[in-house]
DRENDO-1510 file (C-alpha; in Angstrom, 1 decimal, always signed):
<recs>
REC; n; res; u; v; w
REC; 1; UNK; +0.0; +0.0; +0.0 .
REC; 2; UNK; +1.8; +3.3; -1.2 .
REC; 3; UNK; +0.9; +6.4; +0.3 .
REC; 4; UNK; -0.6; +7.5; -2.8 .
REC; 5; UNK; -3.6; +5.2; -2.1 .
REC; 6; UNK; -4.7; +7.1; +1.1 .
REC; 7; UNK; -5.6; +10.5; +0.5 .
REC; 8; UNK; -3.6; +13.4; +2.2 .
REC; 9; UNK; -5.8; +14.6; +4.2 .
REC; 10; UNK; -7.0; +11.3; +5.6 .
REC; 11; UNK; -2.7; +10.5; +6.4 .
REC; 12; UNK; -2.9; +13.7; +8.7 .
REC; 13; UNK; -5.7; +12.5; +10.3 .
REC; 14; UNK; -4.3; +9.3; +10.6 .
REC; 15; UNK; -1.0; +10.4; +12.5 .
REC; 16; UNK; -3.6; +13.0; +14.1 .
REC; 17; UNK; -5.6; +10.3; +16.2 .
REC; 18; UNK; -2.9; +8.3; +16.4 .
REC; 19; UNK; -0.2; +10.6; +18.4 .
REC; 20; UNK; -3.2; +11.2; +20.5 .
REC; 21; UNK; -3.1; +15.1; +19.5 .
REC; 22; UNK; -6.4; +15.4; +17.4 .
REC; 23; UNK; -7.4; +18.3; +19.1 .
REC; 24; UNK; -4.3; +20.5; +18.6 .
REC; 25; UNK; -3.7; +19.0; +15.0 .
REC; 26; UNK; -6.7; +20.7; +13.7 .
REC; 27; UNK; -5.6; +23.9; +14.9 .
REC; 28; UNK; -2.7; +24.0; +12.7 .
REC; 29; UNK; -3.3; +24.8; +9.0 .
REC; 30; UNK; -2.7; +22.0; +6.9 .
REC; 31; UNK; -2.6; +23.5; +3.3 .
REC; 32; UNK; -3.1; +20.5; +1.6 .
REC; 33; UNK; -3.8; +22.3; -1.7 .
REC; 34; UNK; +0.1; +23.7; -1.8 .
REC; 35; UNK; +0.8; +20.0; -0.5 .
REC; 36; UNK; +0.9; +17.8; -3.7 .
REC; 37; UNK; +2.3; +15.1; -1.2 .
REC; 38; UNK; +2.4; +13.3; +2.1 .
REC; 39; UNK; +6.5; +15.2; +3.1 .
REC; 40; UNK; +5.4; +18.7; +1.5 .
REC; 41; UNK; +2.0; +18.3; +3.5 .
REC; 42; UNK; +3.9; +18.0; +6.7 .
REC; 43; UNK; +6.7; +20.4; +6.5 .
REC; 44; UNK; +3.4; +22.4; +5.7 .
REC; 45; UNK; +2.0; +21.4; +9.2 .
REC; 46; UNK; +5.4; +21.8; +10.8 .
REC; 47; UNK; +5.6; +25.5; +10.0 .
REC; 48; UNK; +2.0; +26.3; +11.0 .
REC; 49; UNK; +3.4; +24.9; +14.1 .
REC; 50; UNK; +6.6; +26.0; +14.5 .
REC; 51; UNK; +4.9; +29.5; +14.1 .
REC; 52; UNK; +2.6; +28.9; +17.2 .
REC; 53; UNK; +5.1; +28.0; +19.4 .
REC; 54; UNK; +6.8; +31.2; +18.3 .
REC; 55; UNK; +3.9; +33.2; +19.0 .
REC; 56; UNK; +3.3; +31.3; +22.7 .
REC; 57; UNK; +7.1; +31.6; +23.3 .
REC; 58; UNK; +9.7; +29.2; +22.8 .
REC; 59; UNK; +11.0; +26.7; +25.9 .
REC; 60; UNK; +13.9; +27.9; +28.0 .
REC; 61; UNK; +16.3; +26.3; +30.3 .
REC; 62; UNK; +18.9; +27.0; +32.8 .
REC; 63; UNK; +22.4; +26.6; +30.8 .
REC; 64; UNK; +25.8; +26.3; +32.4 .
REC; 65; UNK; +27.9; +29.5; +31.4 .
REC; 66; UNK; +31.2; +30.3; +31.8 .
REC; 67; UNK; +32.3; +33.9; +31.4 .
REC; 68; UNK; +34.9; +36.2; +32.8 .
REC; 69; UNK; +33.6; +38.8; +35.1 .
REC; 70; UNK; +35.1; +41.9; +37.2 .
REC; 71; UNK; +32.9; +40.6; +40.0 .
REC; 72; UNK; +32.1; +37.4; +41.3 .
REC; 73; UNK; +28.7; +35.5; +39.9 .
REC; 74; UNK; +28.0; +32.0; +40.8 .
REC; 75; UNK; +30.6; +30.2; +41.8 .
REC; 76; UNK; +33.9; +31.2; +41.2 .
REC; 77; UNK; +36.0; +28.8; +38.3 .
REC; 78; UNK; +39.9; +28.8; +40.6 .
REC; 79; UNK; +41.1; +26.7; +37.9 .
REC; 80; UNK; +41.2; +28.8; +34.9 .
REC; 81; UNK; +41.3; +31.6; +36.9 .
REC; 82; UNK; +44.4; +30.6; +38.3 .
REC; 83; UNK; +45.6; +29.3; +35.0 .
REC; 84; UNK; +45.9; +32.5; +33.1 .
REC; 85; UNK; +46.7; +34.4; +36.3 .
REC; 86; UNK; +43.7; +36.8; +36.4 .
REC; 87; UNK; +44.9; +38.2; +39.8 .
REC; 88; UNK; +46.9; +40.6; +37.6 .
REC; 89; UNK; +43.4; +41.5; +36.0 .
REC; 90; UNK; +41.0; +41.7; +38.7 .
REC; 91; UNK; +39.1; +39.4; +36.6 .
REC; 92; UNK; +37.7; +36.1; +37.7 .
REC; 93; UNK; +36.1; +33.2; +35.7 .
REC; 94; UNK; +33.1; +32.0; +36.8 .
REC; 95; UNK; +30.3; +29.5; +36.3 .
REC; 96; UNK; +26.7; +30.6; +36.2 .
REC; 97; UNK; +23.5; +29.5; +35.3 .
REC; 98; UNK; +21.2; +31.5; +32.7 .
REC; 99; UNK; +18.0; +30.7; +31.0 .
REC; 100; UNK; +18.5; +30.4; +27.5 .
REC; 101; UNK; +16.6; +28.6; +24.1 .
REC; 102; UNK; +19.3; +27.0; +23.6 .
REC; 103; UNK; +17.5; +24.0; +25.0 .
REC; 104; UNK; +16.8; +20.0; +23.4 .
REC; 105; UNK; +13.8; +20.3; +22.0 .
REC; 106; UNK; +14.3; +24.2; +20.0 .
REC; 107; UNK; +17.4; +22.4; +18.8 .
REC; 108; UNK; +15.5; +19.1; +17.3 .
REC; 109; UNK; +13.2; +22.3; +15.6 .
REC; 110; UNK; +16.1; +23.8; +14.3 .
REC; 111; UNK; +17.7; +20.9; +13.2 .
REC; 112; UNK; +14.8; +20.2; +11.3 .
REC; 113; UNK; +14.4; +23.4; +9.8 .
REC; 114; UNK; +18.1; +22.9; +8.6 .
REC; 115; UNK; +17.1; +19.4; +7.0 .
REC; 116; UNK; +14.3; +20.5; +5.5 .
REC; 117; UNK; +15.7; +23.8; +3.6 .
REC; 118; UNK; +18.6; +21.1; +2.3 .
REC; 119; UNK; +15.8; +18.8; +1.0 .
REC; 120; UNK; +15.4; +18.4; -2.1 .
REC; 121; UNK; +11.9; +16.9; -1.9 .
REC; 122; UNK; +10.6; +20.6; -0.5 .
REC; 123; UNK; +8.3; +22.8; -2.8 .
REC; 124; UNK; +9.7; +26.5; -3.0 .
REC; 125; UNK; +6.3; +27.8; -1.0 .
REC; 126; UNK; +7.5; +25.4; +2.4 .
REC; 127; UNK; +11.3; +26.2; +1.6 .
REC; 128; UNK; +10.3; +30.1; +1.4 .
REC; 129; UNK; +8.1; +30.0; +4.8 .
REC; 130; UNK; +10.8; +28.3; +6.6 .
REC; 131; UNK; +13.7; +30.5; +6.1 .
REC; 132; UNK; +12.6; +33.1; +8.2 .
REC; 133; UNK; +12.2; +30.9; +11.5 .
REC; 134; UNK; +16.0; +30.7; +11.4 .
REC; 135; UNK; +16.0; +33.7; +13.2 .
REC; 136; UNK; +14.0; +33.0; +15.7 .
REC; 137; UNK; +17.0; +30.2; +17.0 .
REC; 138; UNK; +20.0; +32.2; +16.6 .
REC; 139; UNK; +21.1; +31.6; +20.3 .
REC; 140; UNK; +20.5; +27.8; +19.3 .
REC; 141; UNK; +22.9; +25.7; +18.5 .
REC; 142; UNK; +22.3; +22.4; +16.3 .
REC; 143; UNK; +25.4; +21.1; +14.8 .
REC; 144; UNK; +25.1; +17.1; +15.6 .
REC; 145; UNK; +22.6; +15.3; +14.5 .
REC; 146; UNK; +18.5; +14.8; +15.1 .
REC; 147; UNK; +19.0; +11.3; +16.5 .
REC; 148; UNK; +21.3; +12.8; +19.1 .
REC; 149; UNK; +19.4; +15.2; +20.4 .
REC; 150; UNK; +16.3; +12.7; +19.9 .
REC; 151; UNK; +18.0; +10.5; +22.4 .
REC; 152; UNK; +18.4; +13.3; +24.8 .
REC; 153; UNK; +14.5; +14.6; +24.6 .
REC; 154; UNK; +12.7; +14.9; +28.0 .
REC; 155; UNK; +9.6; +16.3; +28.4 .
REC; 156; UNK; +8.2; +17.8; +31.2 .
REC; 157; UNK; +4.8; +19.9; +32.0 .
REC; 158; UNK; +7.3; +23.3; +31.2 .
REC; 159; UNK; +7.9; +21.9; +27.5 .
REC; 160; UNK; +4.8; +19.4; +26.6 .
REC; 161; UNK; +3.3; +21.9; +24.3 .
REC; 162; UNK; +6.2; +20.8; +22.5 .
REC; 163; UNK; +5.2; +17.5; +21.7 .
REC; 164; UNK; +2.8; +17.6; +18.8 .
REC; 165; UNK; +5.7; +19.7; +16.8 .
REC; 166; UNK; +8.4; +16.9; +18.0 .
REC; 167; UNK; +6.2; +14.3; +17.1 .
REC; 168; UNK; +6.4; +16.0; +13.6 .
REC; 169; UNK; +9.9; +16.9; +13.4 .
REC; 170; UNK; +10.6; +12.9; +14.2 .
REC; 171; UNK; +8.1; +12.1; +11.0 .
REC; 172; UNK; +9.8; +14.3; +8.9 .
REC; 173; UNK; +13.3; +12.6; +10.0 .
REC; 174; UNK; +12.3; +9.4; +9.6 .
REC; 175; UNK; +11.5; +10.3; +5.6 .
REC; 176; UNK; +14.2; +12.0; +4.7 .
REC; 177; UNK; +17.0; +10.1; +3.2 .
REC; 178; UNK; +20.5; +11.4; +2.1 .
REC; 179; UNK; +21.6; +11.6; -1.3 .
REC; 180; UNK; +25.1; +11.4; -2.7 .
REC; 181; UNK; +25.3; +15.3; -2.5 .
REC; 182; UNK; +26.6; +15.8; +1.0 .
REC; 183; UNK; +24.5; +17.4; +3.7 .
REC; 184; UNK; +21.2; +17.0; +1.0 .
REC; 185; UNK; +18.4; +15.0; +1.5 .
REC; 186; UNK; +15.2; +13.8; -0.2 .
REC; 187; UNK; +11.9; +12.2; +1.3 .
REC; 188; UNK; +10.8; +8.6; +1.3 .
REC; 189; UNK; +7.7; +6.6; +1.7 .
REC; 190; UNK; +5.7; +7.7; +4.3 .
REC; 191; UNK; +4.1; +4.3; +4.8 .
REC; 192; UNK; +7.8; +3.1; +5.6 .
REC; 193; UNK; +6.9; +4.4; +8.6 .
REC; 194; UNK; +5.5; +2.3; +10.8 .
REC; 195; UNK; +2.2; +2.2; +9.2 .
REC; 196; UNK; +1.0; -1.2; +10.7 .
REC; 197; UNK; +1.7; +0.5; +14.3 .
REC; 198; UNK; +0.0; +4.0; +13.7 .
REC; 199; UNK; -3.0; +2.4; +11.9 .
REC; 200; UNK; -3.2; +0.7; +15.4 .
REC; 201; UNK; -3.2; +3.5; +17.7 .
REC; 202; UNK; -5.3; +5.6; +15.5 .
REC; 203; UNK; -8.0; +3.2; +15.5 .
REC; 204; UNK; -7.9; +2.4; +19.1 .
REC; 205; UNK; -7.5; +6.3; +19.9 .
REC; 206; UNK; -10.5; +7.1; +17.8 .
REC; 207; UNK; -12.7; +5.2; +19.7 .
REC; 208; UNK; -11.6; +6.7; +23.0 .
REC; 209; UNK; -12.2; +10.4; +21.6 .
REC; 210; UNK; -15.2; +10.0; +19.1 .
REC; 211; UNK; -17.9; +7.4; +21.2 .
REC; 212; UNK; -18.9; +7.4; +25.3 .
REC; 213; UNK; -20.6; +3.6; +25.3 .
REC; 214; UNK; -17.3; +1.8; +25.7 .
REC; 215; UNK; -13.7; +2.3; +28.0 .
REC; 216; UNK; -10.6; +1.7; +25.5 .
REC; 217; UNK; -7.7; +0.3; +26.2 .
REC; 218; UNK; -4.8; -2.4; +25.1 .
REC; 219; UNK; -4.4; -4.9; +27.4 .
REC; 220; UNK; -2.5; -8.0; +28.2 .
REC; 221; UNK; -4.7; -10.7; +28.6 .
REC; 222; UNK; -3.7; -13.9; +30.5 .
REC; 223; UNK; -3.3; -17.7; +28.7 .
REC; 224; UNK; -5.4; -19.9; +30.2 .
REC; 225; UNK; -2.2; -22.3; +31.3 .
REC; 226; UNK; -1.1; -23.3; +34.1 .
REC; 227; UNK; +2.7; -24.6; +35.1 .
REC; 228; UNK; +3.4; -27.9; +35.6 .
REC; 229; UNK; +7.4; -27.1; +35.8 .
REC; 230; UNK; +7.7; -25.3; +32.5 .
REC; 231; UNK; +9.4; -21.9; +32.2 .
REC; 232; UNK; +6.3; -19.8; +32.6 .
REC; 233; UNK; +8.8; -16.7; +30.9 .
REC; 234; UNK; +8.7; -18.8; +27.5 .
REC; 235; UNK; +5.0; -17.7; +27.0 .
REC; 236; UNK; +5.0; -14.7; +24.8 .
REC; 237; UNK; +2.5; -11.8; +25.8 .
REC; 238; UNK; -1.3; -11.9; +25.0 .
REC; 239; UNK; -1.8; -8.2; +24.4 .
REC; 240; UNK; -5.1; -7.0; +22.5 .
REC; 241; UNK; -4.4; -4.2; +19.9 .
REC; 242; UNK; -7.6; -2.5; +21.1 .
REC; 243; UNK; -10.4; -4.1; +23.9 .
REC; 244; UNK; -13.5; -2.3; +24.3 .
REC; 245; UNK; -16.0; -2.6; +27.2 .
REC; 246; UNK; -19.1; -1.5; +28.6 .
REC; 247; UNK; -21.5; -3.4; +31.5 .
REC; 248; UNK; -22.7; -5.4; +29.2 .
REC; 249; UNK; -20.4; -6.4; +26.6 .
REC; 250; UNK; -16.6; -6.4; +25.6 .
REC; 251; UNK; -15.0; -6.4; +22.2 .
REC; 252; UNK; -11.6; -7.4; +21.2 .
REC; 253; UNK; -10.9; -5.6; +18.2 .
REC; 254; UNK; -7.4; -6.3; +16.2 .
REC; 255; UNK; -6.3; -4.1; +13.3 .
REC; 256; UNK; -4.4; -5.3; +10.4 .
REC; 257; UNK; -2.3; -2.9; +8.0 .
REC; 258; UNK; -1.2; -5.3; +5.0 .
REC; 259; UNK; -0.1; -4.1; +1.2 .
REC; 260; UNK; -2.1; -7.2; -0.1 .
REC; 261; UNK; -5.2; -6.6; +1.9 .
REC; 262; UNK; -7.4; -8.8; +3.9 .
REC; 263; UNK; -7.4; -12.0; +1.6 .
REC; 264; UNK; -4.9; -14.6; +0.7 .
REC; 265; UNK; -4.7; -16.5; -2.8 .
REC; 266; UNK; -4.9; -20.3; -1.8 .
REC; 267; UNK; -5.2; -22.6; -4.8 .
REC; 268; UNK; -6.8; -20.0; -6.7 .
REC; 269; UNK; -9.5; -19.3; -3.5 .
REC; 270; UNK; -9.8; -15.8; -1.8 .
REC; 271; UNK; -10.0; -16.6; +2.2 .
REC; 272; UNK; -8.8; -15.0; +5.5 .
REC; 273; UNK; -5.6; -15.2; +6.6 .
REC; 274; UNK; -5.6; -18.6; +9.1 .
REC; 275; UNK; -3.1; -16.9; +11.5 .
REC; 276; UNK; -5.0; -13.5; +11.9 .
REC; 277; UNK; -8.4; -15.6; +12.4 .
REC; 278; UNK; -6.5; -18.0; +14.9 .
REC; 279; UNK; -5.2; -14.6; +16.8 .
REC; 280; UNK; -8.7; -13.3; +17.8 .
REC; 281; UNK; -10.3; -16.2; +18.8 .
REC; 282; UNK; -7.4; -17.2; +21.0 .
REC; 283; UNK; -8.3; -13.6; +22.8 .
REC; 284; UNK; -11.6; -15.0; +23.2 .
REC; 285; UNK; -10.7; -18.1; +24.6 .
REC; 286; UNK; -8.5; -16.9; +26.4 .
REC; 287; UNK; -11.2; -14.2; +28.5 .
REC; 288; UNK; -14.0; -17.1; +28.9 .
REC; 289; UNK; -13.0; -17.9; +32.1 .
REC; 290; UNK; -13.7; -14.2; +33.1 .
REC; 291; UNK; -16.4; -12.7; +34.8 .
REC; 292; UNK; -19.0; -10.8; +33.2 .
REC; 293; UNK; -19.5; -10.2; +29.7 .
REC; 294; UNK; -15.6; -10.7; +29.0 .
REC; 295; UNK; -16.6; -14.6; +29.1 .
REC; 296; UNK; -18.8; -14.0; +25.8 .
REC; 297; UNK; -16.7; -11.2; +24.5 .
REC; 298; UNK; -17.3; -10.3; +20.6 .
REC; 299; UNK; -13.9; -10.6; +17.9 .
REC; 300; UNK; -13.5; -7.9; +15.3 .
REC; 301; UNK; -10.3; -8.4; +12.8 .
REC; 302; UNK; -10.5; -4.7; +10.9 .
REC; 303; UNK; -8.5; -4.3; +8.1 .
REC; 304; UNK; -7.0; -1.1; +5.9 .
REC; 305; UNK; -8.5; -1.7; +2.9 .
REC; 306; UNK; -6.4; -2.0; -0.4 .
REC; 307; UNK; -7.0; +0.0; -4.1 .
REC; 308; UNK; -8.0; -3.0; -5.6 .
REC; 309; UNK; -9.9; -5.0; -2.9 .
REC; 310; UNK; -13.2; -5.8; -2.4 .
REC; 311; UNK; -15.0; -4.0; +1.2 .
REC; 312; UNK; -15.3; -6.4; +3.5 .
REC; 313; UNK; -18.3; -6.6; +6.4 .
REC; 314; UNK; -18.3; -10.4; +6.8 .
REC; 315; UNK; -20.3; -11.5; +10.3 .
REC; 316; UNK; -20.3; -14.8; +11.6 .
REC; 317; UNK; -21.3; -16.7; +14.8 .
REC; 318; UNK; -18.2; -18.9; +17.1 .
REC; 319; UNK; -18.7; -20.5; +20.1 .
REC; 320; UNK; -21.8; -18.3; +20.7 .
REC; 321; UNK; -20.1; -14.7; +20.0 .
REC; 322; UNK; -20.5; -12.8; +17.4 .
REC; 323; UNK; -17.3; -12.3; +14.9 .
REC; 324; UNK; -16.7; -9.8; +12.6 .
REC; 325; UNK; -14.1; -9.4; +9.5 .
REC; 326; UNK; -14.7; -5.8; +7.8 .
REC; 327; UNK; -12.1; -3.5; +6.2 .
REC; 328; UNK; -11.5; -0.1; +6.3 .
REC; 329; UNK; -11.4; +2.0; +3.0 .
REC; 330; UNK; -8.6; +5.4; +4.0 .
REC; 331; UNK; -9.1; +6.6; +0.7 .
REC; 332; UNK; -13.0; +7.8; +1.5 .
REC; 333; UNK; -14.1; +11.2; +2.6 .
REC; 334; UNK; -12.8; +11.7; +6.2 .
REC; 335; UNK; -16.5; +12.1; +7.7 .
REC; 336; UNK; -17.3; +8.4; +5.7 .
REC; 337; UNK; -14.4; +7.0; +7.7 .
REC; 338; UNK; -15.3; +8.0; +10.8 .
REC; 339; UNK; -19.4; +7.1; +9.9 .
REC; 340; UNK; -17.9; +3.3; +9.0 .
REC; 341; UNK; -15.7; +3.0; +12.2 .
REC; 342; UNK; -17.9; +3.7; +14.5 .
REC; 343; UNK; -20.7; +1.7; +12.2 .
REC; 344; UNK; -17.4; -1.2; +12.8 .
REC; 345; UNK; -18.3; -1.8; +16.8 .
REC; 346; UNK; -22.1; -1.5; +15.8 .
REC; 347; UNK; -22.7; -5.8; +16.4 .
</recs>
């Protein structure tokens, strides 16, 4: 599945729902129409956001100086003081905290910046808006790389506002790919990027924003085994990619992000894949000794559609439960794709 089969605006939304940031998302201006593709259309929505933190005020942070003074500040450096004999001055070198942007997340925004004004793959309207930010980060310095400073990234209440630009800035890294021309770059596929995880969190994120009948969550979900001497650390994790309950009912619901859809070719016959249907009902199985309605919990397997592939609402009964095999078409208009998710948990 290329990105090219998902419209623009509905990859936005995606990675939206997904970072868990719909809400601030669709405050920033997306400009798809000067955003002929998925790289231009975020460096679009980086700007837009770059700008706001701008306008808010970038981060600060207490920075270690050193600085010769005529009077002492901080606490007094006897070392290099000594060294180059500043007695004979009256000068003393001293150590000193200041606040300063000069902090980890302004310099993975100007790193990016950088990148992206040295990318190829940027339109002249994005490369044009982002040369005047530069300016804004002159006291920043960002000379290594952006997985460096990545690794460094805390976040705390002070800088949080932060994260929806970082969370852009690390898209945007992840695409970019040098070329032989040293210190340039192009983009890459977007749906190199994890899209089998992000088609998970968006789905299971949508559901905790958009309806109130069910809680959300991803859970790990106990085998029904018991030791009789084995190793009870050989048995892999149960985790659901999205369980949904309400006093009455729960539903396990896994998502599936494949290139060649839903079906599998087996001597010339369409069917569902055997390991994906074997998954779900070994969640089911799995919850029966439960209390409640988790002992007659409902499976959903939800697929992103494919270009060429049929839509799928298939519903069929199993051990007493209902199951459901349905795909998801990203290519519709956005308020259709919400309308058929939430239509997805109707049983």
């Amino acid at each position: 599945m290329s990105d090219t089969s998902i419209k623009i605006q509905n990859i936005y939304y995606l990675f939206l729902y997904a970072w868990d940031k719909f809400n601030e998302g669709n405050l920033v201006k997306t400009g798809t129409e000067q955003s002929p593709d998925v790289p231009n259309l975020f460096a679009n929505v980086f700007i837009s956001s770059v700008k706001r933190l701008i306008k808010r005020g970038l981060f600060k942070d207490y920075r270690t100086t050193n600085q010769e003074l005529k009077f002492i500040r901080g606490k007094v450096d006897f070392n290099k003081s000594l060294r180059v004999n500043h007695s004979l001055k009256n000068k003393l070198f001293c150590n000193f905290d200041t606040l300063s942007i000069d902090s980890i997340p302004n310099k993975i925004v100007k790193r990016t910046i950088i990148d992206l004004l040295r990318n190829r793959g940027v339109n002249e309207t994005n490369k044009k808006n982002l040369f005047p930010l530069l300016k804004y980060f002159d006291e920043c310095s960002a000379n290594e790389t952006f997985r460096n400073y990545y690794s460094k990234l805390r976040l705390s209440n002070n800088n949080s506002f932060y994260k929806f630009t970082l969370n852009v800035c690390e898209l945007l890294n992840h695409m970019k790919q040098p070329t032989s021309q040293r210190g340039n770059f192009l983009f890459t596929d977007v749906t190199d990027y994890r899209m089998s995880q992000i088609f998970e969190t968006f789905v299971r994120n949508f559901y905790a924003i958009e309806q109130k009948t069910y809680s959300v969550s991803s859970e790990i979900i106990k085998w029904d085994i018991r030791s009789l001497g084995g190793n009870e650390n050989y048995i892999p994790q149960n985790k659901t990619d999205v369980s949904l309950r309400s006093n009455d009912r729960t539903i396990i619901l896994d998502t599936k992000f494949y290139s060649k859809g839903a079906l599998k070719e087996n001597y010339g016959k369409k069917q569902f894949n055997q390991d994906n249907l074997r998954q779900i009902t070994s969640y089911l199985l799995n919850l029966e000794n439960n209390d409640g309605p988790d002992s007659r919990a409902d499976g959903i397997l939800l697929y992103a559609k494919v270009d060429d592939e049929i839509n799928l609402n298939e519903i069929y009964e199993w051990r007493g439960r209902k199951l459901k095999i349905c795909t998801l078409d990203l290519n519709e208009n956005w308020q259709n794709i919400k309308s058929n998710l939430l239509k997805v948990i109707d049983l």
